[in-house]
C-alpha positions in Angstrom: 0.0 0.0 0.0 0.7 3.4 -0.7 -0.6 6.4 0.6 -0.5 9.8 -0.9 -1.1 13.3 0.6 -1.1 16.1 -1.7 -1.3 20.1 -0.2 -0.9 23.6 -1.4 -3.6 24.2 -2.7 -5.0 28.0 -2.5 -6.7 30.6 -4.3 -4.3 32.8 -6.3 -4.3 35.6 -8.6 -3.3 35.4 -12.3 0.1 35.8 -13.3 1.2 34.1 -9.7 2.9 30.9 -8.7 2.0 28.2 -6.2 4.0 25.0 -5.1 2.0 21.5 -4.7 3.3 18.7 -2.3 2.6 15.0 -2.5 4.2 13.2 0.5 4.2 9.6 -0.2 4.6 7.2 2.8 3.8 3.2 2.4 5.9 0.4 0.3 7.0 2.8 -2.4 9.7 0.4 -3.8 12.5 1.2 -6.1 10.5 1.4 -10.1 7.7 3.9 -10.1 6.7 7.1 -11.5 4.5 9.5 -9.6 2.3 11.8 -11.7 0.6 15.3 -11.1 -2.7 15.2 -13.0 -5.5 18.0 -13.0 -9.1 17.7 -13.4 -11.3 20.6 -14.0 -15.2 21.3 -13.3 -16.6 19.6 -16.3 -13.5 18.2 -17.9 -11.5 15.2 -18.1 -8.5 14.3 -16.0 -5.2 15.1 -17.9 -1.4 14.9 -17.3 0.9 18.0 -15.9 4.0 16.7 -14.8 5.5 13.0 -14.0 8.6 11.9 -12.1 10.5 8.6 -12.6 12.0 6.7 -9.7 15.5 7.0 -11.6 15.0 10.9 -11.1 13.8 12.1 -15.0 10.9 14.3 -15.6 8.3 14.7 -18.7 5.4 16.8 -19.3 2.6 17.3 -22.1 3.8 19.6 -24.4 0.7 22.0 -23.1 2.7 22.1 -19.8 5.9 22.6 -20.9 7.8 25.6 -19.4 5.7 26.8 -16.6 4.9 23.8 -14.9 7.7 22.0 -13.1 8.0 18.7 -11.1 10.4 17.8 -8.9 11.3 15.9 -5.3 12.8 15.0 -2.0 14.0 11.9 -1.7 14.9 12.6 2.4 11.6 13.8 2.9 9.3 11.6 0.3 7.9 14.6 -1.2 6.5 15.8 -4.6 6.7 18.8 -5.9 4.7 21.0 -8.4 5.8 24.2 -8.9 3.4 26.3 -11.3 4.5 29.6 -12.4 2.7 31.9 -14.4 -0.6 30.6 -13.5 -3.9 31.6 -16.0 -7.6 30.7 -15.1 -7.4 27.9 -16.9 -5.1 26.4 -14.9 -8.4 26.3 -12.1 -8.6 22.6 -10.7 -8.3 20.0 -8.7 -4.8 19.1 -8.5 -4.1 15.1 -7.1 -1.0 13.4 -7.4 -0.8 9.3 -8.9 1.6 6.7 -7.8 2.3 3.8 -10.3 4.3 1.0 -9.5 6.3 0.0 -12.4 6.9 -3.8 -11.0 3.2 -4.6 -10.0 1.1 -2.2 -12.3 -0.9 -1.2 -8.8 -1.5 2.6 -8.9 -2.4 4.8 -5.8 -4.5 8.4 -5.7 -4.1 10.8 -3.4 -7.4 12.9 -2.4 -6.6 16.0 -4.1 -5.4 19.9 -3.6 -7.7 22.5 -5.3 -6.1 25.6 -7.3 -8.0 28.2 -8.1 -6.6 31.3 -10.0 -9.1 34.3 -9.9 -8.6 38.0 -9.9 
């Protein structure tokens, strides 16, 4: 089992940035990838940032450049850092745990962002 947390979440203007965490506590392992995914009132989930258990990042090309992803390995957290934020970018925010070697997958229960003048 694996048990994710995510925080951060907060209402902020446009043009500002915000930092997500993910703390992930449980039977991690050593091959996974843990994935920051978005889902908006009325839309379908989709991708914004995933990190490898070897340390690499990718991102949809939507996301690419103000969206990073990144971790502490000392701490067991995951990071979303979201510059430049736009309406759009209003949503629930939950972080995804994949292990590589079973296929189980693990959700945490969400942070919302809301970007609002």
């Amino acid at each position: 089992q694996v048990q994710l947390v995510e925080s951060g979440g907060d209402l902020v203007e446009p043009g500002g940035s915000l930092r997500l965490s993910c703390k992930v506590s449980g039977n991690i392992g050593n091959l996974y990838i843990i994935g920051w995914y978005r889902q908006a009132a009325g839309k379908e989930r989709e991708l914004v940032g995933r990190i490898t258990s070897d340390g690499n990042t990718d991102y949809p090309e939507s996301q690419k450049g103000r969206f990073t992803v990144s971790r502490d390995n000392v701490r067991k957290v995951v990071y979303l850092q979201m510059n430049a934020l736009k309406p759009e970018d209003t949503a629930a925010y939950s972080c995804n745990f994949r292990d590589l070697s079973s296929g189980e997958t693990y959700w945490g229960q969400g942070t919302q962002v809301t970007v609002s003048s």
